[in-house]
C-alpha positions in Angstrom: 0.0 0.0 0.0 1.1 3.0 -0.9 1.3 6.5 1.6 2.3 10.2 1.7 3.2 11.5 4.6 3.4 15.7 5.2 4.1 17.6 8.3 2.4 20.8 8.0 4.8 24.2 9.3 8.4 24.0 9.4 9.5 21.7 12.6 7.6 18.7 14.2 8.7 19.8 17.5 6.9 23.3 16.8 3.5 23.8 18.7 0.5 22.8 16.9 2.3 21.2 13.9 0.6 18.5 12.5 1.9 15.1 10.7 -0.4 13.7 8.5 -0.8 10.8 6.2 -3.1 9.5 3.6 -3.8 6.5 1.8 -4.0 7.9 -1.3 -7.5 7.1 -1.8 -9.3 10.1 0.5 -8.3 9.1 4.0 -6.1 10.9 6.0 -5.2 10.8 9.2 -3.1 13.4 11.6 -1.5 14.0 14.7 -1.0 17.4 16.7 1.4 17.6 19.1 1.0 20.3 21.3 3.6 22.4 24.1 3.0 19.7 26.5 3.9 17.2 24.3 7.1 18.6 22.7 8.0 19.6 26.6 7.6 15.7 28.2 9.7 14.5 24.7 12.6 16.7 25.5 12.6 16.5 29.4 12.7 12.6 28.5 15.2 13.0 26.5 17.4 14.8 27.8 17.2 12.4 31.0 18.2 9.7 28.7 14.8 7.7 28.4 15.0 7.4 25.3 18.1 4.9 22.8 19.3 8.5 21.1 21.8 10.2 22.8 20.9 13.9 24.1 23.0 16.4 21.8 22.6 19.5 20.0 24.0 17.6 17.1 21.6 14.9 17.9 18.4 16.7 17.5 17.8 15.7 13.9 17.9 12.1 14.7 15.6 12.4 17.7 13.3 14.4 15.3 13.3 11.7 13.5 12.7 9.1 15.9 9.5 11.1 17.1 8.5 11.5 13.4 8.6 7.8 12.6 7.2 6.7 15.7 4.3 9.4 15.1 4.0 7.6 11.6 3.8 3.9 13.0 0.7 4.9 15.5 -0.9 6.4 12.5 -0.5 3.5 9.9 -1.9 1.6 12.5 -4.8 3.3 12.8 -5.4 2.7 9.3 -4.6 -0.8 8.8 -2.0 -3.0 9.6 0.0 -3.4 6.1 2.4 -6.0 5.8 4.1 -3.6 3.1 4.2 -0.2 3.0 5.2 2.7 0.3 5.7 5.7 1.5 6.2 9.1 0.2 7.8 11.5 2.3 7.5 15.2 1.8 11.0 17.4 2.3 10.4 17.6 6.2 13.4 16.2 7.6 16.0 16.5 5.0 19.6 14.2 5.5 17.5 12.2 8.3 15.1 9.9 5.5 17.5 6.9 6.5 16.3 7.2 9.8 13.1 6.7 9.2 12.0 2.8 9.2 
């Protein structure tokens, strides 16, 4: 099955952005993330909770990691494909290999 995937605004970790993703086919489904969201993510990680190492440097890669888990709750809320296609819009440029 095949999906695009589009954050709306400039940074996921930006209040009220939204990630969506559509089947291609009409449905789409979104997630906002709000300030107390983005707040718990980087308290947590910058206490380590989480596999990426806390770093300036590191910040596109835990981008990333919130990103693709944001994507895996949402395909799952549309079906549970055993292969996917997706089509990712510019949002996290150098950090697409991350994504899995």
């Amino acid at each position: 099955m095949k999906f695009q995937i589009d954050l709306s605004g400039t940074d996921l970790l930006k209040n009220r952005s939204v990630l969506a993703i559509s089947n291609c086919n009409g449905l789409i489904r979104g997630f906002q993330i709000n300030q107390e969201i983005i707040n718990e993510l980087l308290t947590n990680w910058e206490k380590g909770k989480y596999f990426c190492r806390y770093s300036k440097r590191g910040l596109g890669f835990f981008k990333a990691m919130v990103y693709s888990s944001i994507i895996c709750c949402l395909l799952e809320s549309i079906v549970k494909p055993k292969e996917v296609e997706l089509e990712i819009c510019r949002d996290l440029r150098f950090h697409e290999n991350n994504i899995r």
